[in-house]
C-alpha positions in Angstrom: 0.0 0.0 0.0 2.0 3.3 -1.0 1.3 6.6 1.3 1.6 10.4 -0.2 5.0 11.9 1.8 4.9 15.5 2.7 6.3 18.5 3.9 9.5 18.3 6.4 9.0 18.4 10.4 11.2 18.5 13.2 9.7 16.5 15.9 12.5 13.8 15.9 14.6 14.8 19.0 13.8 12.1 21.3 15.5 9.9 18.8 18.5 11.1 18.5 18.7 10.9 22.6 17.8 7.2 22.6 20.3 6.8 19.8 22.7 8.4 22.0 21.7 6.5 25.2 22.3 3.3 23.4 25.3 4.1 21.8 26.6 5.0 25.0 25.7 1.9 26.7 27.1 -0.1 23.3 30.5 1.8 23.9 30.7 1.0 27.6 30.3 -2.5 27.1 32.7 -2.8 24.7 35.3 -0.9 26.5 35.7 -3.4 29.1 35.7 -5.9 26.4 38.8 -4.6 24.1 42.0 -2.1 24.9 41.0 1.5 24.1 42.8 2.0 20.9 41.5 -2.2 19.5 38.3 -0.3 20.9 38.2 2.9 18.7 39.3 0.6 15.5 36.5 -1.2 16.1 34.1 1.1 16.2 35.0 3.2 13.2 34.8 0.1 11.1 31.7 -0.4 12.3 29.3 2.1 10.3 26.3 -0.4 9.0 24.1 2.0 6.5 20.4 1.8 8.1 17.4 2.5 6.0 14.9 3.6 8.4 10.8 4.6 7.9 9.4 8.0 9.8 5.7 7.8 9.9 3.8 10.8 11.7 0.0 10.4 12.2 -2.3 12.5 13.4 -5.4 11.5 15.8 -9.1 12.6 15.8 -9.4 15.4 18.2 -11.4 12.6 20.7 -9.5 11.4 24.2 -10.5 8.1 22.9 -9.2 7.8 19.1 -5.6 9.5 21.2 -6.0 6.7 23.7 -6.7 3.9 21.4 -4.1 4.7 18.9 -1.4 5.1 21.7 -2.1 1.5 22.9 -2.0 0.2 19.4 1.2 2.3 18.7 3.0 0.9 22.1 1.3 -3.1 20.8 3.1 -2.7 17.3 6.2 -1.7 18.6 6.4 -4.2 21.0 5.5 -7.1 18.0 7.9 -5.0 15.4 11.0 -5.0 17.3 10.8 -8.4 17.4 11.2 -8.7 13.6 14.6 -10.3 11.9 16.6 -7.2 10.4 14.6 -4.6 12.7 17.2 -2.8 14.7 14.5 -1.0 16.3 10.9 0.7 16.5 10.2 3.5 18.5 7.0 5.1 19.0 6.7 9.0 20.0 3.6 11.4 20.9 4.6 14.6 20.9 4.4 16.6 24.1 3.0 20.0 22.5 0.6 17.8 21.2 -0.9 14.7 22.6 -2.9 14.0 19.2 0.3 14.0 16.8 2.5 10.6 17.1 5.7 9.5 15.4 7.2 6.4 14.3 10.5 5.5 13.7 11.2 2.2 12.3 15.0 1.0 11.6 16.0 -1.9 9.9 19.2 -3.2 9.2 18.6 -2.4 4.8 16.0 -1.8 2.7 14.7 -4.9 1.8 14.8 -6.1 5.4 11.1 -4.4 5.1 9.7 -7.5 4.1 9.9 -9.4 7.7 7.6 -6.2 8.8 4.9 -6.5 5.6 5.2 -10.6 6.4 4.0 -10.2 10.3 0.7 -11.1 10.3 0.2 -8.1 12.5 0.7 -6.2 9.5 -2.6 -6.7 8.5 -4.3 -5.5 11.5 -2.6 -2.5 12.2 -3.8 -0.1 9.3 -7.5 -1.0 9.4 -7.6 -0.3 13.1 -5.4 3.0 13.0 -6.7 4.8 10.0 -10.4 5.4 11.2 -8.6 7.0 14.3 -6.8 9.3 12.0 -7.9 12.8 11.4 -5.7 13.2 8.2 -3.4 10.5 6.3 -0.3 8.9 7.8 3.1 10.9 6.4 5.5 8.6 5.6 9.4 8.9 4.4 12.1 7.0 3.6 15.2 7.5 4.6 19.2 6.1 4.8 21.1 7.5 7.8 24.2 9.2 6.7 27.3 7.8 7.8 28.6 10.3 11.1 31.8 7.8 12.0 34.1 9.1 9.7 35.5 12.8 10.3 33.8 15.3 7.6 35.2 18.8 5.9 32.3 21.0 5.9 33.0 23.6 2.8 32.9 27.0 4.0 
């Protein structure tokens, strides 16, 4: 099923802090594991290029449609980040305001989509969120740049 994209937004900041918090708990892990300078080999060998979904919806101005689709939101996440090739699946209401929600779905490459459209889950989600919806899901594609390597920005 293909969804219109539109305009930009900026209601991603939560996460980038939960990309940070894991990162950090990755690198102290590791740390113990290997010397510091095995360690920071490592890691800038490490960049794996992520194709990830952002999906903002927007609720019915009803407590109930908000409520409902927050449970289903919290539900899919909890299925979805059980999927092979998902590296994760976060789920976000904004805290301006409690009817717009964001998703943020990462998966190892693109075609590691396929494990999310084969869950039978799949299949229930979009029938029970759209009525809830007060305006079409936004959805966009993306590929994470790769931030390990140092970068020249041109003046």
């Amino acid at each position: 099923m293909m969804r219109r994209c539109c305009g930009e937004t900026d209601s991603l900041s939560q996460v980038s802090d939960d990309s940070i918090h894991s990162q950090q708990r990755f690198n102290k892990i590791h740390q113990r594991i290997l010397p510091r300078q095995q360690f920071n080999s490592y890691l800038g060998n490490l960049f794996i290029m992520v194709y990830t979904i952002v999906v903002h919806l927007y609720a019915k101005d009803d407590q109930e449609c908000i409520d409902k689709l927050s449970a289903k939101l919290i539900e899919a996440s909890r299925v979805y980040s059980k999927d092979q090739e998902t590296i994760s699946w976060f789920v976000m209401q904004d805290i301006k305001d409690p009817r717009a929600f964001t998703i943020v779905e990462r998966y190892e490459q693109e075609s590691s989509q396929k494990y999310h459209l084969e869950n039978p889950y799949w299949k229930t989600f979009d029938p029970y969120v759209i009525p809830l919806l007060e305006k079409p899901m936004d959805l966009r594609r993306l590929e994470e740049l790769d931030t390990s390597k140092d970068v020249v920005v041109p003046e």
